[in-house]
HTML snippet that shows the backbone in 3Dmol.js (N, CA, C, O; Angstrom):
<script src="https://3Dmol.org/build/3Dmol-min.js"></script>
<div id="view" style="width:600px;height:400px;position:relative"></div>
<script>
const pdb = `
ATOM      1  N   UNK A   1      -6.999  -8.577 -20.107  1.00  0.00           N
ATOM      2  CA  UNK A   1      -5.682  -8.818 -19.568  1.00  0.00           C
ATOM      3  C   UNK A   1      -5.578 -10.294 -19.196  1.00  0.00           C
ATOM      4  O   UNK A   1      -6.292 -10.850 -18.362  1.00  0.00           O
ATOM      5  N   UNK A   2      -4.636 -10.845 -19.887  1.00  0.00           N
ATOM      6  CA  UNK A   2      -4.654 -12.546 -19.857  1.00  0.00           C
ATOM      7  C   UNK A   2      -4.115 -12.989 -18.198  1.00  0.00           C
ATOM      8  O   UNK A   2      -4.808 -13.731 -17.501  1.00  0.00           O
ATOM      9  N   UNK A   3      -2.911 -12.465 -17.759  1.00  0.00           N
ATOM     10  CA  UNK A   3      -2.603 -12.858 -16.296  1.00  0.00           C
ATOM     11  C   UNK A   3      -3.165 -11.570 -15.293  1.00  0.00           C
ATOM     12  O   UNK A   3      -2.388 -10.678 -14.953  1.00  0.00           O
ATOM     13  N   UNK A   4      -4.242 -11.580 -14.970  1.00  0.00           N
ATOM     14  CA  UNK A   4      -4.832 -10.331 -14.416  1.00  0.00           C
ATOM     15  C   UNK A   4      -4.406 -10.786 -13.057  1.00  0.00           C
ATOM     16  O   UNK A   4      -4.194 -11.995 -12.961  1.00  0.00           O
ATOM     17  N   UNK A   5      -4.235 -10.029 -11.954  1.00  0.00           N
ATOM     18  CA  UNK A   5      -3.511 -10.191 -10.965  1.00  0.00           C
ATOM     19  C   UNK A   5      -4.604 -10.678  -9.336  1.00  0.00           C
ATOM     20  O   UNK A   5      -5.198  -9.766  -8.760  1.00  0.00           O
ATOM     21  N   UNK A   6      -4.679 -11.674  -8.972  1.00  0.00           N
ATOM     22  CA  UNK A   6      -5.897 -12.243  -8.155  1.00  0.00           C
ATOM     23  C   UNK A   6      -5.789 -11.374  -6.939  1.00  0.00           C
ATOM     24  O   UNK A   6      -4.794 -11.330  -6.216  1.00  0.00           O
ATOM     25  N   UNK A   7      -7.261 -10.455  -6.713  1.00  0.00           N
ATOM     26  CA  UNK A   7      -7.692 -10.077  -5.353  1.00  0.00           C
ATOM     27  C   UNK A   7      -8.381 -10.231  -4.675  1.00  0.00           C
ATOM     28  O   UNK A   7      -9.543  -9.951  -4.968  1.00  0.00           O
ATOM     29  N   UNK A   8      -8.050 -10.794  -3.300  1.00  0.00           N
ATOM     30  CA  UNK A   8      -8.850 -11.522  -2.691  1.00  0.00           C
ATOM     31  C   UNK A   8      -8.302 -11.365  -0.799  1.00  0.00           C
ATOM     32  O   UNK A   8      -7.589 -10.576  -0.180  1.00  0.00           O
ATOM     33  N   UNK A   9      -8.956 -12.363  -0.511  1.00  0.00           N
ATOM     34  CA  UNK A   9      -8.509 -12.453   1.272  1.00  0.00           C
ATOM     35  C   UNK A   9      -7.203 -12.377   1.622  1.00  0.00           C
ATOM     36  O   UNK A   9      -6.832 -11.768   2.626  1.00  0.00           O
ATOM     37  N   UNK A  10      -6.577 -12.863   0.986  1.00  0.00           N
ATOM     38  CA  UNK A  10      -4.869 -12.753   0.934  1.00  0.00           C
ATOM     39  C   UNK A  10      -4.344 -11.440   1.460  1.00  0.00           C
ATOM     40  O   UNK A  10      -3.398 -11.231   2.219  1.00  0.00           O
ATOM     41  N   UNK A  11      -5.105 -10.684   0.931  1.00  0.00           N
ATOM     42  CA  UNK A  11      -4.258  -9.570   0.893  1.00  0.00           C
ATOM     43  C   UNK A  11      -3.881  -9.025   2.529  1.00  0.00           C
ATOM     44  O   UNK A  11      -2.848  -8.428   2.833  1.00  0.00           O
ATOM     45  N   UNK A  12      -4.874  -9.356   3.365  1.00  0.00           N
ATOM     46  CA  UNK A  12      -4.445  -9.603   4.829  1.00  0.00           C
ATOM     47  C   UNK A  12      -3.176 -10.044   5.220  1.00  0.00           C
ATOM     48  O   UNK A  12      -2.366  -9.514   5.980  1.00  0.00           O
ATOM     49  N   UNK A  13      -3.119 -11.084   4.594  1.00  0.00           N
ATOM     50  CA  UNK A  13      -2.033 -12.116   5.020  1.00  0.00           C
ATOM     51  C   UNK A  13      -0.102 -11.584   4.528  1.00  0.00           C
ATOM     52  O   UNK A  13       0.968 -12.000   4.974  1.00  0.00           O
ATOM     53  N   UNK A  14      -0.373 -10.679   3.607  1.00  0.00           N
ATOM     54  CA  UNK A  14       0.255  -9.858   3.342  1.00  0.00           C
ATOM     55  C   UNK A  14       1.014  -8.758   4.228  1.00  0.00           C
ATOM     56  O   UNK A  14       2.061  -8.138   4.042  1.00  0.00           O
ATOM     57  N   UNK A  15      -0.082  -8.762   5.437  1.00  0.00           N
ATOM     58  CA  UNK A  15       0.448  -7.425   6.043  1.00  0.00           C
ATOM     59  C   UNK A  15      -0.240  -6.176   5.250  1.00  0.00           C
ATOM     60  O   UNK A  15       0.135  -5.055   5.592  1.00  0.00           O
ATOM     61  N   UNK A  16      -1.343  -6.294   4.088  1.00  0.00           N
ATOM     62  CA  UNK A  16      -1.587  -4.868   3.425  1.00  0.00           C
ATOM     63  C   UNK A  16      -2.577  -4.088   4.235  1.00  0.00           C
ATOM     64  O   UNK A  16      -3.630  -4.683   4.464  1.00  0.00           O
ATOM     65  N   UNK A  17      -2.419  -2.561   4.838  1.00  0.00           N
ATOM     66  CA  UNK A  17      -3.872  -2.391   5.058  1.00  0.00           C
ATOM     67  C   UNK A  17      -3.783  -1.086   4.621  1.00  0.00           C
ATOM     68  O   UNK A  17      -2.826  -0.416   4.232  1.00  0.00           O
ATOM     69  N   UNK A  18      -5.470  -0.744   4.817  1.00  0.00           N
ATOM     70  CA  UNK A  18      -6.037   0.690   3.652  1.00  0.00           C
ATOM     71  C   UNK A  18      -7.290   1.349   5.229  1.00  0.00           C
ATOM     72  O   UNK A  18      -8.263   0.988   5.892  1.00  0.00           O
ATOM     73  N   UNK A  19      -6.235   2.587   5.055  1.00  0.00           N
ATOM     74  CA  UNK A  19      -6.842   3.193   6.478  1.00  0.00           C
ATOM     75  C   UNK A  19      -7.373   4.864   5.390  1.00  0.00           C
ATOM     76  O   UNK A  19      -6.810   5.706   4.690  1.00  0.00           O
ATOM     77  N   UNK A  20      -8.854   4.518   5.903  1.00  0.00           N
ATOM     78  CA  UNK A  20      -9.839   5.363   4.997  1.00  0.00           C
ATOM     79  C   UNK A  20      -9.571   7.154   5.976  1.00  0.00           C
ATOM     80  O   UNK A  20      -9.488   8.312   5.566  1.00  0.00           O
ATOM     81  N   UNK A  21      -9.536   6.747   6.874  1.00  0.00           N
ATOM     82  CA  UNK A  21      -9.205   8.233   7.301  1.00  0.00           C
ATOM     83  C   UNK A  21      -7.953   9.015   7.233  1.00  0.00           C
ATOM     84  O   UNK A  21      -7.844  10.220   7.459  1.00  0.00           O
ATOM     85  N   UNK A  22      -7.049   8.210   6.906  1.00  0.00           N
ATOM     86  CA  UNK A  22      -5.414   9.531   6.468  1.00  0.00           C
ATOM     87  C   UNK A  22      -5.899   9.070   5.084  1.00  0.00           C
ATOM     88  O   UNK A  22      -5.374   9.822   4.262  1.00  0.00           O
ATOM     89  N   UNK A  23      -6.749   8.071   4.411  1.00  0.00           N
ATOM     90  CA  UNK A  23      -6.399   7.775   3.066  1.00  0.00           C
ATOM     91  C   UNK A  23      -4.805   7.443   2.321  1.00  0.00           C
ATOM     92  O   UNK A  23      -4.201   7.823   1.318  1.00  0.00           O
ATOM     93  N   UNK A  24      -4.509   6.322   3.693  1.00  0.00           N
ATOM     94  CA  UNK A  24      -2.987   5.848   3.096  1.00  0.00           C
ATOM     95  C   UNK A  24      -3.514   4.238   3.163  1.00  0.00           C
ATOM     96  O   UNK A  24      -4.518   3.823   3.744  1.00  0.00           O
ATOM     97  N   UNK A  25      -2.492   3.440   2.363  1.00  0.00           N
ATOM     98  CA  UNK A  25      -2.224   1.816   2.495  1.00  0.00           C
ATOM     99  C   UNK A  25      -0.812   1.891   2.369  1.00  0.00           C
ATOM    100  O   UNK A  25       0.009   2.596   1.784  1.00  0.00           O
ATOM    101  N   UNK A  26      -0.834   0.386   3.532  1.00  0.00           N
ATOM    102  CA  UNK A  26       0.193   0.131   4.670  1.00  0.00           C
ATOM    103  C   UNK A  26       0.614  -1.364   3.633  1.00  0.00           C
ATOM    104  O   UNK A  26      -0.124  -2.282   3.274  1.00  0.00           O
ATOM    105  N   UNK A  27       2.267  -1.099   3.337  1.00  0.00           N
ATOM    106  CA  UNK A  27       2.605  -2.834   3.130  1.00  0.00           C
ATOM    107  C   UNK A  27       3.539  -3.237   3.954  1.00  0.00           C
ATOM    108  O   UNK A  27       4.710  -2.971   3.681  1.00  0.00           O
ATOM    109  N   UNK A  28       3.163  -4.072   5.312  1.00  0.00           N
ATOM    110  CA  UNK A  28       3.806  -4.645   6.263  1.00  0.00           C
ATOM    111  C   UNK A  28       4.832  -5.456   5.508  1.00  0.00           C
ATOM    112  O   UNK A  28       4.375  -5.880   4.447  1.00  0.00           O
ATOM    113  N   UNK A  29       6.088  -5.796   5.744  1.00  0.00           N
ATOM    114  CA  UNK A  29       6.912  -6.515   5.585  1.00  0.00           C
ATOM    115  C   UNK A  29       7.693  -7.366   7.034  1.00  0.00           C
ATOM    116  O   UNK A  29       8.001  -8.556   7.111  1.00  0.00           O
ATOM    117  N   UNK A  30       7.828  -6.470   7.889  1.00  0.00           N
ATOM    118  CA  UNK A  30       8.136  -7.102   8.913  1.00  0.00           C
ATOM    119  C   UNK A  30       7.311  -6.604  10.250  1.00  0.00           C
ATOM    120  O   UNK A  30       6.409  -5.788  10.059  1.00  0.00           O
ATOM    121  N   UNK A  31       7.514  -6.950  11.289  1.00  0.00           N
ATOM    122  CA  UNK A  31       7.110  -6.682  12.621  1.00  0.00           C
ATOM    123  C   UNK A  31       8.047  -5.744  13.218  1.00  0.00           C
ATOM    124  O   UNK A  31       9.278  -5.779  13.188  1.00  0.00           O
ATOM    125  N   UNK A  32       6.967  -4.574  13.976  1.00  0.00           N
ATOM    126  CA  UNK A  32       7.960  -3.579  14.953  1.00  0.00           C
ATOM    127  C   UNK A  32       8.142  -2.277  14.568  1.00  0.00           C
ATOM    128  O   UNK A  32       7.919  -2.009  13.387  1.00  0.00           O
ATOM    129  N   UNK A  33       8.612  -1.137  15.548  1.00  0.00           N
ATOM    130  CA  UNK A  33       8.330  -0.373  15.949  1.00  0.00           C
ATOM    131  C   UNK A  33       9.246   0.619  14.296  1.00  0.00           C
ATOM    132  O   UNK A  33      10.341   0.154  13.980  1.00  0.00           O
ATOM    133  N   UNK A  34       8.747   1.770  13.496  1.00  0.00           N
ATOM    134  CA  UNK A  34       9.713   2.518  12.679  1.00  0.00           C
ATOM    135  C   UNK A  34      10.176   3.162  13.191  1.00  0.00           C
ATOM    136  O   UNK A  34       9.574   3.651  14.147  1.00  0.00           O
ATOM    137  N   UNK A  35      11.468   3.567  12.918  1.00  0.00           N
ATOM    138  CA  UNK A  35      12.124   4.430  13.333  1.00  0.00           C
ATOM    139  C   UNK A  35      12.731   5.713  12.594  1.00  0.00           C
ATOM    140  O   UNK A  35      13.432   6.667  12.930  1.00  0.00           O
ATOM    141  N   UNK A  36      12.044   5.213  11.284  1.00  0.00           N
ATOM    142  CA  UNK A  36      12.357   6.490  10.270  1.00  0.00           C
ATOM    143  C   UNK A  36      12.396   5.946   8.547  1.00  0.00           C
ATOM    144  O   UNK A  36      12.731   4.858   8.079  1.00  0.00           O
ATOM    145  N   UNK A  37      12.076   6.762   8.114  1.00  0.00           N
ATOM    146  CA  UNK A  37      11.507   6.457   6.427  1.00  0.00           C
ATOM    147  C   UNK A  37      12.115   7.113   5.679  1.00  0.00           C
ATOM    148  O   UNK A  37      12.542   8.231   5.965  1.00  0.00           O
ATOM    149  N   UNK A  38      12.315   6.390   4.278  1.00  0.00           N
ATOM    150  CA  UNK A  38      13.228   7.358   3.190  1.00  0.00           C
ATOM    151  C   UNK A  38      11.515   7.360   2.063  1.00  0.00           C
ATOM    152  O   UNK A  38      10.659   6.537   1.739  1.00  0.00           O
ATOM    153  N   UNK A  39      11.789   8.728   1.844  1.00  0.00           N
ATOM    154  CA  UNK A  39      10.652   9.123   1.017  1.00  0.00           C
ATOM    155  C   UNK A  39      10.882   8.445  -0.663  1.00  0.00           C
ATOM    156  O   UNK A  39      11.729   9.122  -1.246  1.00  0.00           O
ATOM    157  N   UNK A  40      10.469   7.577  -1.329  1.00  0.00           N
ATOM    158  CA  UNK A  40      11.245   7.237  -2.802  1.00  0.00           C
ATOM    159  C   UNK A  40      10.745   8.205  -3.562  1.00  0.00           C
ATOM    160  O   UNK A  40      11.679   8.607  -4.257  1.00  0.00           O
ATOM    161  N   UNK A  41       9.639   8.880  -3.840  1.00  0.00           N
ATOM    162  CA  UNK A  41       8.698   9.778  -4.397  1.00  0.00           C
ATOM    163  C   UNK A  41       7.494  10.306  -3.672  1.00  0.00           C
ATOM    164  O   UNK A  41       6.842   9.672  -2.842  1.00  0.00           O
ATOM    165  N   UNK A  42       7.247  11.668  -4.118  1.00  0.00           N
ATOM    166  CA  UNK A  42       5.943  11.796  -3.209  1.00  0.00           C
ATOM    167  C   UNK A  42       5.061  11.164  -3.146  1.00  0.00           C
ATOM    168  O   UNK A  42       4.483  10.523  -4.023  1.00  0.00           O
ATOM    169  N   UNK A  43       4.865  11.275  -2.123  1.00  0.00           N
ATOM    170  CA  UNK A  43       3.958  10.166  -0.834  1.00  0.00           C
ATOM    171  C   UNK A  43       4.022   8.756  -1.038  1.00  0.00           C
ATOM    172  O   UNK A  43       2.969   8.133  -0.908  1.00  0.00           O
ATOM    173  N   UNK A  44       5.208   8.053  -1.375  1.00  0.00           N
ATOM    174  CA  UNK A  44       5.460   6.797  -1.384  1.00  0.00           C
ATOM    175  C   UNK A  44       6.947   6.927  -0.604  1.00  0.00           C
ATOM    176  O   UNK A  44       7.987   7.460  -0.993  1.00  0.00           O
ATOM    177  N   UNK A  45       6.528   5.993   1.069  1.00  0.00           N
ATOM    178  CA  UNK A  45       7.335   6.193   1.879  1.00  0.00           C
ATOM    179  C   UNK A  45       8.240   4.707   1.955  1.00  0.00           C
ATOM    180  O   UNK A  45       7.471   3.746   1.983  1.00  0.00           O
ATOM    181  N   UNK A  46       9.500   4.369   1.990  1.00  0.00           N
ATOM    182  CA  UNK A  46      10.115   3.089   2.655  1.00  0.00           C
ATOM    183  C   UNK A  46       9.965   3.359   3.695  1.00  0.00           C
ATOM    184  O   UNK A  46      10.113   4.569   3.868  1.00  0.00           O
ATOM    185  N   UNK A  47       9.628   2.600   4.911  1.00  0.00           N
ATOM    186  CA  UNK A  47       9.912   2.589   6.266  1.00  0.00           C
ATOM    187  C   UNK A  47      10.667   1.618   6.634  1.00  0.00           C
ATOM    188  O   UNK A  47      10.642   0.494   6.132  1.00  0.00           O
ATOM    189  N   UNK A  48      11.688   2.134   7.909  1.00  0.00           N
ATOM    190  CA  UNK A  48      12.533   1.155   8.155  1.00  0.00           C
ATOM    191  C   UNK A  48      12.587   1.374   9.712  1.00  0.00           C
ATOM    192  O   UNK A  48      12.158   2.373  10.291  1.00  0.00           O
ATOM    193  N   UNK A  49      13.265   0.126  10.381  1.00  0.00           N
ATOM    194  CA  UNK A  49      13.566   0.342  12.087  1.00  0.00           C
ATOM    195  C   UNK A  49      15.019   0.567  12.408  1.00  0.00           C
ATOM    196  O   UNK A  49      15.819   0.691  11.481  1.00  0.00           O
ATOM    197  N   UNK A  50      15.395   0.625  13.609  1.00  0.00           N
ATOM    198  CA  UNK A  50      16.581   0.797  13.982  1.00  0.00           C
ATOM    199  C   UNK A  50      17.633   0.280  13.529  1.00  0.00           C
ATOM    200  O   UNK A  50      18.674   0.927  13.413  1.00  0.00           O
ATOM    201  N   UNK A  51      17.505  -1.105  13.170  1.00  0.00           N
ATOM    202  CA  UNK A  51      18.479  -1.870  12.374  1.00  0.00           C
ATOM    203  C   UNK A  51      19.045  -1.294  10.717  1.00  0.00           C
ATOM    204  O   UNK A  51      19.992  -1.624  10.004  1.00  0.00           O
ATOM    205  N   UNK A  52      18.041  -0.387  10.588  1.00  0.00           N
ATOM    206  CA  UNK A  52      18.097   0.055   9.093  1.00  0.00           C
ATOM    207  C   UNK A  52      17.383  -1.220   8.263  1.00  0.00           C
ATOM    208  O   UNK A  52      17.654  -1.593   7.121  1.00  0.00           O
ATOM    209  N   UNK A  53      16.399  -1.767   9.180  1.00  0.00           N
ATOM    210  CA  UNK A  53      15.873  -3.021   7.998  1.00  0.00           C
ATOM    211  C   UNK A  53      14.374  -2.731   7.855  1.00  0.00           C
ATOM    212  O   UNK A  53      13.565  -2.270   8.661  1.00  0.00           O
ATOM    213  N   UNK A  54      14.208  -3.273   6.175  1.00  0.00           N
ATOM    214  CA  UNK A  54      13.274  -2.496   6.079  1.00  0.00           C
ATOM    215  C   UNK A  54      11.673  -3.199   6.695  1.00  0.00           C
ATOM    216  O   UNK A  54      11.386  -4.364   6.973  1.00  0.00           O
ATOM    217  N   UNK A  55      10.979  -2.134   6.741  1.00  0.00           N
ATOM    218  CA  UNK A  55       9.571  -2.575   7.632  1.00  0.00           C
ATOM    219  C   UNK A  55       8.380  -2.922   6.811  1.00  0.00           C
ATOM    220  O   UNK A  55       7.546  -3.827   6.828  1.00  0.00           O
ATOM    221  N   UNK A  56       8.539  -2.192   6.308  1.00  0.00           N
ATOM    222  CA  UNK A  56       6.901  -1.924   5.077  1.00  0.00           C
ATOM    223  C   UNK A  56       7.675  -0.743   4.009  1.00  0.00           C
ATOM    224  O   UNK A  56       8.840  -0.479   3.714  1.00  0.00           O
ATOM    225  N   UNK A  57       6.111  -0.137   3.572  1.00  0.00           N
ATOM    226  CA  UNK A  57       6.115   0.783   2.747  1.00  0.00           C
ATOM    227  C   UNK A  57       4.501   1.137   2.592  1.00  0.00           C
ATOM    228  O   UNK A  57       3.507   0.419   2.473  1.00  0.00           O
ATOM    229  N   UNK A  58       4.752   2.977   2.664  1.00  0.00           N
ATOM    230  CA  UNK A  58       3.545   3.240   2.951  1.00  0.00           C
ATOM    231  C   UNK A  58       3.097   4.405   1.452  1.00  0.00           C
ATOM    232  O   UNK A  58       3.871   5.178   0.886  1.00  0.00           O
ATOM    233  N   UNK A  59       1.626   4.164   1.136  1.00  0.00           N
ATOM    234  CA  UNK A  59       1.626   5.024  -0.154  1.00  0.00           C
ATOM    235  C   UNK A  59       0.638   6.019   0.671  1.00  0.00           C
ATOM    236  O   UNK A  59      -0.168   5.553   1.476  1.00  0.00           O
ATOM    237  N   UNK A  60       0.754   7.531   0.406  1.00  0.00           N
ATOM    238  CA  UNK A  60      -0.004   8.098   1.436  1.00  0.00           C
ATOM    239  C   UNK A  60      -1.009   8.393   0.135  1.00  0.00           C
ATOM    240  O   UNK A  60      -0.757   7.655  -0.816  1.00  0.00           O
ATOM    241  N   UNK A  61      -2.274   9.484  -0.117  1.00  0.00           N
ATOM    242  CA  UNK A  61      -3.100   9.518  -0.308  1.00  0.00           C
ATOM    243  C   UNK A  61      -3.477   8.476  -1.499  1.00  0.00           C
ATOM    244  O   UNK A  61      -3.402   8.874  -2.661  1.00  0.00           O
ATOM    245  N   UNK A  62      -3.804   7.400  -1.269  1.00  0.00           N
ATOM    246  CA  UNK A  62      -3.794   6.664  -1.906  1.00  0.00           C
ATOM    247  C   UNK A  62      -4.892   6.289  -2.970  1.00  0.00           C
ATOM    248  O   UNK A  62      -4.730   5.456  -3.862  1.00  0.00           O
ATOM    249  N   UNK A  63      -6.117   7.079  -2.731  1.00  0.00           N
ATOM    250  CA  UNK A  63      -6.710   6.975  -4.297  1.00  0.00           C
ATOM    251  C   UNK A  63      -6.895   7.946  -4.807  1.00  0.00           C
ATOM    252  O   UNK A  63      -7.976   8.194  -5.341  1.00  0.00           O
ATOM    253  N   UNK A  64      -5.852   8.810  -4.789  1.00  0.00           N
ATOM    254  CA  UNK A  64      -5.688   9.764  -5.884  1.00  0.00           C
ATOM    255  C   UNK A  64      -4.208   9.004  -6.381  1.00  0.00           C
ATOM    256  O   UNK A  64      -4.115   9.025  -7.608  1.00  0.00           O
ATOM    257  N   UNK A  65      -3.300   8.489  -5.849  1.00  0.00           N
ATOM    258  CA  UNK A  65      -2.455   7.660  -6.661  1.00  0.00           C
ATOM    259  C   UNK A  65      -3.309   6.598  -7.435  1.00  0.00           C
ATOM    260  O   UNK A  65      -3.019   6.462  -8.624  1.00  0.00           O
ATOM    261  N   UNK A  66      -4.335   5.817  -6.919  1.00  0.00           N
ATOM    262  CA  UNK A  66      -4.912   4.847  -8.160  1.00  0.00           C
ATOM    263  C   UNK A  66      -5.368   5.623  -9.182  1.00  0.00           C
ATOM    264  O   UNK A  66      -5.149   5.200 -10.317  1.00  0.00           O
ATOM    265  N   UNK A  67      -6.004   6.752  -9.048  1.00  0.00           N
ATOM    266  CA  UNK A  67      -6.943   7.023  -9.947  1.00  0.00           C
ATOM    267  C   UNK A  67      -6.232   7.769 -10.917  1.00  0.00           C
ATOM    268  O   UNK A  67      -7.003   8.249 -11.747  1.00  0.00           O
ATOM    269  N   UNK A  68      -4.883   8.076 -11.140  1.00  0.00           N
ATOM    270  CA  UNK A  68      -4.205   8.598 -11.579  1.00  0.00           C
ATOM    271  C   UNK A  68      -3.566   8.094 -12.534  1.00  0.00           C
ATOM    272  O   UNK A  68      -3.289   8.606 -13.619  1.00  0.00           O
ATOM    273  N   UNK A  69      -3.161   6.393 -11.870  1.00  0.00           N
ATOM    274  CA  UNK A  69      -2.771   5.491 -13.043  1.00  0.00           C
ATOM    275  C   UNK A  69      -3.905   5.109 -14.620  1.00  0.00           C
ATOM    276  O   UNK A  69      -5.092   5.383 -14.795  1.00  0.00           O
ATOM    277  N   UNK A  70      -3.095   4.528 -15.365  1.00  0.00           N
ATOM    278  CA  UNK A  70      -4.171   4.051 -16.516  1.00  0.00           C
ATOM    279  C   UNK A  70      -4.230   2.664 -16.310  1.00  0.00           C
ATOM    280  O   UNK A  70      -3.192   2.172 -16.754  1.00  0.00           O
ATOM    281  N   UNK A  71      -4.975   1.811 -15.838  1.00  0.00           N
ATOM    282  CA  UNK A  71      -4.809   0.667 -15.543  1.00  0.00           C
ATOM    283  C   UNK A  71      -6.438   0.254 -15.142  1.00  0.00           C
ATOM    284  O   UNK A  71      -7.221   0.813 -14.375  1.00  0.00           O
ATOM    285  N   UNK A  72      -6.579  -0.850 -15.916  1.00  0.00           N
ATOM    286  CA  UNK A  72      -7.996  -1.387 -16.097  1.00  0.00           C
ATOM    287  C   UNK A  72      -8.206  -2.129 -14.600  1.00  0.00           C
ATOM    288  O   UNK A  72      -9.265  -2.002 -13.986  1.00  0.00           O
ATOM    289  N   UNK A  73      -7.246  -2.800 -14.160  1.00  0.00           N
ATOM    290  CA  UNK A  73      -7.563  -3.363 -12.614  1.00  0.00           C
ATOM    291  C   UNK A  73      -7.788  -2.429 -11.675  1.00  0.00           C
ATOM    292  O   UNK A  73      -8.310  -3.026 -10.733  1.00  0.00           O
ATOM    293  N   UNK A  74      -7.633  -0.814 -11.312  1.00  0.00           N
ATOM    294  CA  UNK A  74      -7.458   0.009 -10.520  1.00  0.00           C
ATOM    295  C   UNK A  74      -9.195   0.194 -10.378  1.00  0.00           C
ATOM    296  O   UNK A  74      -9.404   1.056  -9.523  1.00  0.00           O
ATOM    297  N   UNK A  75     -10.066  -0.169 -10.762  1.00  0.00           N
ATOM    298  CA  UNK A  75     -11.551   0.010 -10.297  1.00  0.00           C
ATOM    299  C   UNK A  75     -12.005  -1.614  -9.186  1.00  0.00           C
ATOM    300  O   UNK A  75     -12.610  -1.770  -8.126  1.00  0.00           O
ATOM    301  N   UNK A  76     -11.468  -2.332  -9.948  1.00  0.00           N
ATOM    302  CA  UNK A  76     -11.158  -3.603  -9.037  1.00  0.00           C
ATOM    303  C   UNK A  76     -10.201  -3.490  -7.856  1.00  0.00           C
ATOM    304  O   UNK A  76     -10.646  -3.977  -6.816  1.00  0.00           O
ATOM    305  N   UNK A  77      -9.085  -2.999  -7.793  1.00  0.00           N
ATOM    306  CA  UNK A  77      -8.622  -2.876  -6.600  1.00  0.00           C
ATOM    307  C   UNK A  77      -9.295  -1.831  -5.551  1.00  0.00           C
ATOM    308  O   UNK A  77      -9.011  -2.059  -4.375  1.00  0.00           O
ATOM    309  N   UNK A  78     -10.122  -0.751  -5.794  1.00  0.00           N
ATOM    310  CA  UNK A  78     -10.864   0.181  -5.407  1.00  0.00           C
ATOM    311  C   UNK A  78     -12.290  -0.020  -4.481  1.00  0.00           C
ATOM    312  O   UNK A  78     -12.881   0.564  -3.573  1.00  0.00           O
ATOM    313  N   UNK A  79     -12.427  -1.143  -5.260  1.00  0.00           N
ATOM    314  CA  UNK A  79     -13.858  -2.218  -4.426  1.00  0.00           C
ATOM    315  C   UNK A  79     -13.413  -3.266  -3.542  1.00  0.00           C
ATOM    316  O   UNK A  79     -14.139  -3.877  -2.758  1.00  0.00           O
ATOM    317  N   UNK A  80     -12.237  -3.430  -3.707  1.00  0.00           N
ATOM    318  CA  UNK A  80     -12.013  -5.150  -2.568  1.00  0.00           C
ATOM    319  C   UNK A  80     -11.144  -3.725  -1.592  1.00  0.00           C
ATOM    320  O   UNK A  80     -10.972  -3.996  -0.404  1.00  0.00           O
ATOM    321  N   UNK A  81     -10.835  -2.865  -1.875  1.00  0.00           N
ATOM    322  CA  UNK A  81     -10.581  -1.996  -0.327  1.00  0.00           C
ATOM    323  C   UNK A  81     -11.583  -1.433   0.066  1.00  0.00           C
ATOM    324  O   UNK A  81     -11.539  -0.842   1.145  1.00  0.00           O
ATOM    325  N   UNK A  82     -12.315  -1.449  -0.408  1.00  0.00           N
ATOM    326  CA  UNK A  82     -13.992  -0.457  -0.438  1.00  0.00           C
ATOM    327  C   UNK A  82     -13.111   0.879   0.066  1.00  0.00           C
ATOM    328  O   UNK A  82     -12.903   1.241   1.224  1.00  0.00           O
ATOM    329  N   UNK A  83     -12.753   1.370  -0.942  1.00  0.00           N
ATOM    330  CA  UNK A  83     -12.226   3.069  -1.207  1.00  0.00           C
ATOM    331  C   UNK A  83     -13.109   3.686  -2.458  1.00  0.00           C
ATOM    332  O   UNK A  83     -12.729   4.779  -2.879  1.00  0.00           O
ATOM    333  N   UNK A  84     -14.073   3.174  -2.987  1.00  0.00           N
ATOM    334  CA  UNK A  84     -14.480   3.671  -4.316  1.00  0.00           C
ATOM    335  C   UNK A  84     -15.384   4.797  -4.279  1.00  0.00           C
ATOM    336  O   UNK A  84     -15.792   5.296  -5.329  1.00  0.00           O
TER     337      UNK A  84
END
`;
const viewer = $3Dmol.createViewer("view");
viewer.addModel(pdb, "pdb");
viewer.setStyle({}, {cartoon: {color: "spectrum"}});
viewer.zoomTo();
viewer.render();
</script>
C-alpha cells in the first residue's frame, strides 16, 4: 500500500483511546460532559452534548469490528493499541 496511513504517538493527541475492558475506542473531538448519542450502525455511536454538538464517537466492541474488515493495516493498528 503506497500511502499507508502513519501510526504512532499522535494518536493521543487526537483524543483516541482503546479501553481493553468494555473493548471500545473513544474518538474525542471536543471537551465535556455527553448528553446523548445517535447510534449510526451497530456499535458505532456519535456522541453529542447539550448543545447538540458533536463530542466524539465511540466504536464499541472494537476488535471484532477490526478483525472483520479486509484490510492489511488492521494487524498494525492491533499492536500500537496492544489489543492483539
Amino acid at each position: 500500500m503506497k500511502n499507508k496511513p502513519k501510526i504512532g504517538p499522535n494518536l493521543k493527541k487526537l483524543g483516541l483511546k482503546y479501553d481493553r475492558a468494555s473493548d471500545s475506542l473513544y474518538l474525542a473531538i471536543k471537551e465535556g460532559p455527553e448528553d446523548n448519542f445517535i447510534e449510526l450502525a451497530p456499535n458505532i455511536n456519535l456522541e453529542y452534548n447539550k448543545k447538540r454538538e458533536i463530542i466524539g464517537f465511540e466504536i464499541l466492541n472494537f476488535t471484532d469490528f477490526l478483525k472483520n474488515r479486509n484490510d492489511s493495516n488492521i494487524s498494525e493498528i492491533l499492536k500500537v493499541l496492544d489489543v492483539s
